[in-house]
Wavefront OBJ file of the C-alpha trace (Angstrom):
o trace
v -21.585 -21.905 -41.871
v -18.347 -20.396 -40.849
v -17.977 -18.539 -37.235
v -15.306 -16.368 -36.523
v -15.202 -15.400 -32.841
v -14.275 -11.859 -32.048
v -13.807 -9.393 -30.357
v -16.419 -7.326 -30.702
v -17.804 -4.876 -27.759
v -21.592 -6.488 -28.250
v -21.783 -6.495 -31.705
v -22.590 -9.426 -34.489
v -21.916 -8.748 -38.084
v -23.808 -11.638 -40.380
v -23.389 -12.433 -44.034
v -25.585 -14.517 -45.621
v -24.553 -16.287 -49.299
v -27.684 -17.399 -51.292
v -26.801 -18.837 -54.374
v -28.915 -17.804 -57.619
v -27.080 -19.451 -60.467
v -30.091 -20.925 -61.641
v -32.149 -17.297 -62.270
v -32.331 -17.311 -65.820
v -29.594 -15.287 -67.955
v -32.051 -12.275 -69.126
v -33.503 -11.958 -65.524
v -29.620 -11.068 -64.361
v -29.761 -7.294 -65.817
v -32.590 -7.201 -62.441
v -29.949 -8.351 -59.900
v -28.981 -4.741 -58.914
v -32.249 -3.342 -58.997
v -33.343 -6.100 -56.601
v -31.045 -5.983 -54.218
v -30.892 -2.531 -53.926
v -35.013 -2.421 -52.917
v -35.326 -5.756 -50.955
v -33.869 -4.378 -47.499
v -36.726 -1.889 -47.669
v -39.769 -3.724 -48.659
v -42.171 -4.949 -45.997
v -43.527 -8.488 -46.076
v -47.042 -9.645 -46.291
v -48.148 -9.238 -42.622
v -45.751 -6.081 -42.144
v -45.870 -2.863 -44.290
v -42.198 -1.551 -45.292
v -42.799 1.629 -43.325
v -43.026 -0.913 -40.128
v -40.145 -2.937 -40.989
v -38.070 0.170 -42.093
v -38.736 1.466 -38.603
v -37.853 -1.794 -36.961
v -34.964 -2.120 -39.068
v -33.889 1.758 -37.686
v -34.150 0.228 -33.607
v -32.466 -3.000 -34.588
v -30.149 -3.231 -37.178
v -27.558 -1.403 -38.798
v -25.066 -1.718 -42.112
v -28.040 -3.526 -43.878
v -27.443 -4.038 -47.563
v -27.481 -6.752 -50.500
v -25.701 -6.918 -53.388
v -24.989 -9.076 -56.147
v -21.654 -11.109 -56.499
v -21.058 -12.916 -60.182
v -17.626 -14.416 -60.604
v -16.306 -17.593 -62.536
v -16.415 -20.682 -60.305
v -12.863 -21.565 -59.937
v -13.894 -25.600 -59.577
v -15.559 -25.558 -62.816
v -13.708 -23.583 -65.386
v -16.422 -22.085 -67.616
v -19.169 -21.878 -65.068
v -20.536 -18.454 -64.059
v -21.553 -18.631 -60.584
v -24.050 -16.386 -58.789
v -24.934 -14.960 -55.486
v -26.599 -12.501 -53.599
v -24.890 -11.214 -50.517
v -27.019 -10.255 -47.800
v -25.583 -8.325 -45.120
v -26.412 -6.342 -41.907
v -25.338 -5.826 -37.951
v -26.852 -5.835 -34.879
v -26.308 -5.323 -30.819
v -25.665 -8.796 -29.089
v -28.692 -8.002 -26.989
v -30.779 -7.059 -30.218
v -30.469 -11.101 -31.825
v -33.983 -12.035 -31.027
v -35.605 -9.185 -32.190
v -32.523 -8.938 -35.729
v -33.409 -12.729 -36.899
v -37.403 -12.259 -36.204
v -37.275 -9.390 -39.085
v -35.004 -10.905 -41.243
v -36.731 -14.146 -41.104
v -39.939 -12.151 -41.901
v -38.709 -9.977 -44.438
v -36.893 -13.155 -46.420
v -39.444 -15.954 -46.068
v -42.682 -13.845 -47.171
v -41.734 -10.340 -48.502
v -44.047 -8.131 -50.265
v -43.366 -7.994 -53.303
v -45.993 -6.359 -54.547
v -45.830 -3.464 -53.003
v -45.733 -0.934 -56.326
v -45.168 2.466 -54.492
v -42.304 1.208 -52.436
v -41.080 -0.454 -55.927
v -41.809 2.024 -58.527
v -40.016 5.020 -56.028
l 1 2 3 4 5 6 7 8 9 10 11 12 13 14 15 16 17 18 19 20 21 22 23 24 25 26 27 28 29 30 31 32 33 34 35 36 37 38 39 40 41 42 43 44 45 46 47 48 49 50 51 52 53 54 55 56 57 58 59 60 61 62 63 64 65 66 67 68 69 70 71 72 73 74 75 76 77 78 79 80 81 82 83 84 85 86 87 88 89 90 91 92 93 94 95 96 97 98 99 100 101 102 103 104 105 106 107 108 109 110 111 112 113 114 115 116 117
């Protein structure tokens, strides 16, 4: 994990790296669709229109996108991640990590109408 303190008048910007260089090579045409829908989908034990207004009270700058570059270690190798990003009030923390550990351990992703809008 890297920390950079700053300056920052009560506000935390987090970037989270998850590596997906194992999802398999025809599933990678999916990456953008993904991550443009994940932020808003609910998880199991809340709807997305509960999260989403959570989301609105906590956070802010929430998005996810997909980064694919050549690893530079291992000439040849494709390498690829999902950056999730978002920001919150210093006094907001409890309340940020509670959603996005709910949203990112058990999302819903079944939830058609939120996927199929």
């Amino acid at each position: 994990m890297l920390i950079s303190d700053q300056e920052t008048n009560g506000l935390t910007f987090m970037r989270i790296k998850f590596d997906v260089s194992e999802i398999p090579q025809h599933l990678i045409k999916y990456l953008d669709l993904f991550c443009e829908i994940f932020p808003t989908l609910g998880s199991k034990t809340m709807p997305s229109k509960l999260v989403n207004s959570m989301t609105e009270k906590c956070l802010f700058d929430v998005s996810m996108s997909p980064h694919i570059f050549m690893d530079p270690e291992n000439h040849g190798s494709i390498k690829k991640h999902i950056i999730f990003q978002f920001a919150y009030i210093d006094r907001n923390i409890e309340k940020a990590f509670n959603l996005i550990t709910e949203v990112l351990a058990d999302p819903d992703l079944f939830d058609l109408e939120k996927i199929s809008t």
